[in-house]
C-alpha positions as CSV (number, residue, x, y, z in Angstrom):
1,X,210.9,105.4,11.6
2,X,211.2,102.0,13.7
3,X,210.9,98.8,12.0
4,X,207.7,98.0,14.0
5,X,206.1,101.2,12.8
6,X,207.5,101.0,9.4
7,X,206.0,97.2,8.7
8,X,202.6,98.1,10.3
9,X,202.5,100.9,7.4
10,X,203.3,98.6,4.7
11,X,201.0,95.9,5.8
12,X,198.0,98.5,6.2
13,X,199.0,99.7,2.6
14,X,199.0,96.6,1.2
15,X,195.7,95.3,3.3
16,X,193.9,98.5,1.9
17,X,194.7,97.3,-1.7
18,X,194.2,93.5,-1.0
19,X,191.1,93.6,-2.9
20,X,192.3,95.1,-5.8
21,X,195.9,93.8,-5.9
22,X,197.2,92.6,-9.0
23,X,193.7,92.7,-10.9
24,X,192.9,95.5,-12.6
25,X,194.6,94.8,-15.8
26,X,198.2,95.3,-16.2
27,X,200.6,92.1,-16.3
28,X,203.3,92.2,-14.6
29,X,203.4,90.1,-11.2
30,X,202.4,87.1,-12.3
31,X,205.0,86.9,-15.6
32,X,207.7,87.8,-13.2
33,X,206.5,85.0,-10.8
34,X,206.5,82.8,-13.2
35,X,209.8,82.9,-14.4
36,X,211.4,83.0,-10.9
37,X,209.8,79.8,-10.5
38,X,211.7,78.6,-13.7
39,X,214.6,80.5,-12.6
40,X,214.8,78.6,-9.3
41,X,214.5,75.5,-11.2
42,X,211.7,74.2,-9.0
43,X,211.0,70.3,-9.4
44,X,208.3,68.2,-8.3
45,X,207.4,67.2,-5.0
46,X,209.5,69.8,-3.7
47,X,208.5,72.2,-0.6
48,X,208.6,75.7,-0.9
49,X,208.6,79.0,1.0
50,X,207.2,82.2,-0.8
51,X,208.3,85.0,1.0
52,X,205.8,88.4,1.2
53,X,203.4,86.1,-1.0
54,X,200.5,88.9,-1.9
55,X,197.7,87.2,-4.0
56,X,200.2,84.4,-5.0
57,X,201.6,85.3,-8.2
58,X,204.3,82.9,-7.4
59,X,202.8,80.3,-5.1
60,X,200.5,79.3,-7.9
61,X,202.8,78.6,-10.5
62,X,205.1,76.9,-8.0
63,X,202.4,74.4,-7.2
64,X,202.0,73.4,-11.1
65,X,205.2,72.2,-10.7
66,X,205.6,70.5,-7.5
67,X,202.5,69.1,-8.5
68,X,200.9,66.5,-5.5
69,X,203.4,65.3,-4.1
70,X,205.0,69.0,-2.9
71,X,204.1,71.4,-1.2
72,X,203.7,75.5,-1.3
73,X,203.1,77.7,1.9
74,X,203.1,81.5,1.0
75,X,203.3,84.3,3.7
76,X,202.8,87.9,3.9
77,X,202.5,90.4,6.6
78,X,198.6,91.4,5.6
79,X,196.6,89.9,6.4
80,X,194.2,90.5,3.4
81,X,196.2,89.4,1.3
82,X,196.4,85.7,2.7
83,X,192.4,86.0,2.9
84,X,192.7,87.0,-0.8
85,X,195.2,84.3,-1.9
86,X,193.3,81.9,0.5
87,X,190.1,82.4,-0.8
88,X,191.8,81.6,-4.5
89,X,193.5,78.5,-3.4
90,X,189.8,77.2,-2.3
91,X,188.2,78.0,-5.5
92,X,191.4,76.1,-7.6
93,X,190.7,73.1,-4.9
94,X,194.4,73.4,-4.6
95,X,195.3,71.4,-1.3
96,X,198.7,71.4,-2.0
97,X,198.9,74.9,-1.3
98,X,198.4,76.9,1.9
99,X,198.8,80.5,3.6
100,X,199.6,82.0,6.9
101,X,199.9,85.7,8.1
102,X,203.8,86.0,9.5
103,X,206.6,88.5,9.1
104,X,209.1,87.6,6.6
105,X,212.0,89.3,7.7
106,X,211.4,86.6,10.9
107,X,209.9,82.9,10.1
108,X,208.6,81.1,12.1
109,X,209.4,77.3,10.3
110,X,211.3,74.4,11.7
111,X,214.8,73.9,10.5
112,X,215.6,71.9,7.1
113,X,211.9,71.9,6.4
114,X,211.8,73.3,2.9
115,X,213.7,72.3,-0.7
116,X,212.9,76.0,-1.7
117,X,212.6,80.1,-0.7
118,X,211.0,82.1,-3.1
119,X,210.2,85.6,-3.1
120,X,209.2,87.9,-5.7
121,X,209.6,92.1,-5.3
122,X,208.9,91.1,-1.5
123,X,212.5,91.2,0.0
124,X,213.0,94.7,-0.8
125,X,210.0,95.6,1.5
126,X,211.9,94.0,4.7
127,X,214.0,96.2,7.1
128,X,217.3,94.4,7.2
129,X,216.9,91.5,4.3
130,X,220.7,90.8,4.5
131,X,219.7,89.9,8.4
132,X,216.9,87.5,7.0
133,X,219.0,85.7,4.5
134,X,220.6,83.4,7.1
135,X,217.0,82.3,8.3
136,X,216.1,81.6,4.9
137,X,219.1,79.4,4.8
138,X,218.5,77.8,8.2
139,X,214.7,77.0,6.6
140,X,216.5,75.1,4.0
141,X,217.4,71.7,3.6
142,X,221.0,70.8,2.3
143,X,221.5,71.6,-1.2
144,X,217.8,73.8,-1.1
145,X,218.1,76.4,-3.1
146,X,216.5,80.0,-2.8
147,X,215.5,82.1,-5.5
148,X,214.2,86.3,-5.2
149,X,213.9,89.1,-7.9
150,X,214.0,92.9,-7.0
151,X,213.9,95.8,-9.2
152,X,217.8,97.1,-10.7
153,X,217.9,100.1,-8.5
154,X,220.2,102.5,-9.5
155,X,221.2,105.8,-7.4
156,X,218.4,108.0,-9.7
157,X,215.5,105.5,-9.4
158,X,212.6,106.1,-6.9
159,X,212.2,102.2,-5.1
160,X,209.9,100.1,-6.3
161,X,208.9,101.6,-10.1
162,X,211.1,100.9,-12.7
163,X,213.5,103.4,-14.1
164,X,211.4,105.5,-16.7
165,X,209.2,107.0,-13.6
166,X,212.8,108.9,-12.8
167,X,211.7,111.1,-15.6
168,X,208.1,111.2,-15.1
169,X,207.5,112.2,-11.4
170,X,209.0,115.5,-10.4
171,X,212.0,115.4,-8.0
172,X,209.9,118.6,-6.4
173,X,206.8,116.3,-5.5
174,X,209.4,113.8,-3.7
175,X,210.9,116.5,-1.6
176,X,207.4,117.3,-0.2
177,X,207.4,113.4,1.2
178,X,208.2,113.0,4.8
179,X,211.7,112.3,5.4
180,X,211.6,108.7,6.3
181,X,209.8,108.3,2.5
182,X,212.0,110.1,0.9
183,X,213.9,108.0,-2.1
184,X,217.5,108.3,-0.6
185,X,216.4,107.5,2.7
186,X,214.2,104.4,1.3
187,X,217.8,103.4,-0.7
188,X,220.3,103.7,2.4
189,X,217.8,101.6,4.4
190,X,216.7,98.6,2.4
191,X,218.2,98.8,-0.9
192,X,221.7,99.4,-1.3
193,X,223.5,96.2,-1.1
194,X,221.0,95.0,-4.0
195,X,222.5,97.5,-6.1
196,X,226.0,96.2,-6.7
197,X,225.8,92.4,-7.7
198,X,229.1,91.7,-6.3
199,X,227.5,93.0,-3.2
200,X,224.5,90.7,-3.8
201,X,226.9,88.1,-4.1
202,X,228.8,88.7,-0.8
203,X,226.0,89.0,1.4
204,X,224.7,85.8,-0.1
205,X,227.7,84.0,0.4
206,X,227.6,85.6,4.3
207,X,224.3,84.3,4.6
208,X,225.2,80.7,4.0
209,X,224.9,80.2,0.8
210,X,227.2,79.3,-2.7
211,X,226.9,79.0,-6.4
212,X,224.9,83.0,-6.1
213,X,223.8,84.6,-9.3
214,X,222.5,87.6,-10.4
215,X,221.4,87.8,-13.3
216,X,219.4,90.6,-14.8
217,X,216.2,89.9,-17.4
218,X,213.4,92.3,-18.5
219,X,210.0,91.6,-17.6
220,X,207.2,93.6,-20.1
221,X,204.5,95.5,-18.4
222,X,201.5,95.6,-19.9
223,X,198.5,97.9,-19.6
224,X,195.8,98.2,-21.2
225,X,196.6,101.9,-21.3
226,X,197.6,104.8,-18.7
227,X,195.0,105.2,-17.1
228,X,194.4,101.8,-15.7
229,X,198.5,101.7,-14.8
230,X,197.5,104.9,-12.3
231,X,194.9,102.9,-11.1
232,X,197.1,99.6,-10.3
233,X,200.1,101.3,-9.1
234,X,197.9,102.6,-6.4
235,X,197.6,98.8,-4.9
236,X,201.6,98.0,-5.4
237,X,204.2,99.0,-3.4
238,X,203.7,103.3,-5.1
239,X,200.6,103.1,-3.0
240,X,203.5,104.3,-0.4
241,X,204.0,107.3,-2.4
242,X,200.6,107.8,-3.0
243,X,199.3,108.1,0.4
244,X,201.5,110.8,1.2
245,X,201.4,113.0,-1.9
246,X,198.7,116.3,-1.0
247,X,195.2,116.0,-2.6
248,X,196.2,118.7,-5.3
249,X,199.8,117.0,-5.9
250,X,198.2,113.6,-6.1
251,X,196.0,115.2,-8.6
252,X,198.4,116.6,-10.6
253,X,200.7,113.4,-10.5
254,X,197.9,111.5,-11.7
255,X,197.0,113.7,-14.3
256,X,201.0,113.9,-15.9
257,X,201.2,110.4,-15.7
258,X,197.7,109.0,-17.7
259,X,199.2,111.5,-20.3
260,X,203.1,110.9,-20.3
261,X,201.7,106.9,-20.1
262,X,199.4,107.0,-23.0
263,X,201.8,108.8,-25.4
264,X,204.0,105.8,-24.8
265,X,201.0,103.4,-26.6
266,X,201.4,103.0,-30.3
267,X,198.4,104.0,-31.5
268,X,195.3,102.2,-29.7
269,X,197.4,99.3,-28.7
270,X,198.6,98.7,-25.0
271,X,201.1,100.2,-22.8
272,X,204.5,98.5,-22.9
273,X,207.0,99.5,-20.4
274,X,210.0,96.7,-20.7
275,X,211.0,96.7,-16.7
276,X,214.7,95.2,-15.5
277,X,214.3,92.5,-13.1
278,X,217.1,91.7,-11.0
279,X,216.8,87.7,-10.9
280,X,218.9,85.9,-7.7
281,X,219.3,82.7,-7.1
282,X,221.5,80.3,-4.5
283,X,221.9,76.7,-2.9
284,X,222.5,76.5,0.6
285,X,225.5,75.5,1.6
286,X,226.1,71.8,2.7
């Protein structure tokens, strides 16, 4: 698969699930956004970047703290979801905040015009990230800082859900995915320098900038119980798998998972999957 048609697939998955992205019930986004933003050490009247912003789970937090006198632009390639996030922005009165459609992995800012790049579970979704990072950096003003999470990937995990879906979805429903979806493929393309951190580190320091760290923190994820997880993972980035699953296989995925999910839940109470986050930060280089 091409980049061109690859992208166009994510951002007509993601415009698809606009609506209902990251609001039906299960916290997860937003916590995580809100603790890059701490991570990244964010001050006021700063200007920040976020990168593959969805409905703004960190562009919103970042404006508490740049408070008037910064500035937040979030961009993602679909275009629902800046029609989502814009619509948002309007109803908060938030004029320090704004949103255009654009392609991450390319944009389209003047040089030295931000203090700050954020992006949360976004970078993992771009063809050649390593490639962007220099942008990023170019974006930057001296001494700006960048700050991005991804998930831990290991060599077992299926991208983009943490590592307890290993055991859950069957390796034989994953062989039945077209070979550009398949998990190894999705790993040798996008997400194997994240797994080493001396490799994060490397490609950061390529990329232009110093003091990198990598530091990995778990993030709960909370649903109410498994059946509203199905529902939400079929707006995140397992909408991917989804899609391409059979009408009987989707079924019976569904099915395994409400019931694998649930007996997880201690006794009525909510589903609690603690979920290693992959937190990296770094200045640009003067």
């Amino acid at each position: 698969m091409d980049s061109s048609t690859y992208k166009s697939t994510v951002a007509e998955a993601f415009n698809d699930a606009a609506a209902r992205y990251d609001r039906l019930g299960v916290e997860f986004f937003t916590p995580m956004g809100r603790r890059l933003v701490a991570v990244t050490a964010l001050r006021p009247g700063d200007r920040v970047l976020d990168v593959g912003c969805g409905r703004g789970a960190c562009v919103f937090p970042a404006a508490e703290v740049v408070g008037p006198a910064g500035r937040v632009l979030g961009i993602d390639i679909a275009e629902e979801m800046i029609a989502e996030a814009g619509a948002e922005a309007r109803r908060l009165d938030l004029s320090t905040v704004e949103f255009q459609v654009m392609d991450g992995e390319f944009p389209r800012l003047p040089p030295r015009s931000r203090d700050v790049v954020l992006g949360s579970y976004s970078l993992i979704f771009l063809p050649d990230a390593p490639a962007a990072l220099p942008r990023y950096a170019n974006i930057l003003a001296d001494g700006g800082r960048i700050g991005f999470t991804s998930p831990v990937f290991t060599e077992d995990t299926f991208p983009f859900l943490p590592p307890v879906f290993t055991e859950l979805i069957p390796s034989a429903l994953l062989e039945n995915l077209p070979p550009e979806w398949q998990p190894a493929e999705l790993r040798r393309r996008f997400n194997r320098w994240l797994q080493d951190p001396a490799d994060v580190v490397a490609t950061m320091e390529r990329a232009g900038f110093t003091k990198a760290s990598v530091v990995d923190e778990p993030i709960d994820m909370v649903s109410p119980d498994g059946r509203t997880w199905v529902d939400w993972s079929h707006t995140q980035g397992m909408r991917l798998l989804w899609r391409h699953l059979p009408a009987d296989e989707n079924a019976a995925l569904r099915s395994r998972l409400i019931g694998a999910l649930d007996a997880m839940r201690e006794g009525t109470g909510p589903l609690a999957i603690e979920v290693p986050v992959r937190f990296v930060t770094g200045t640009r280089a003067r």
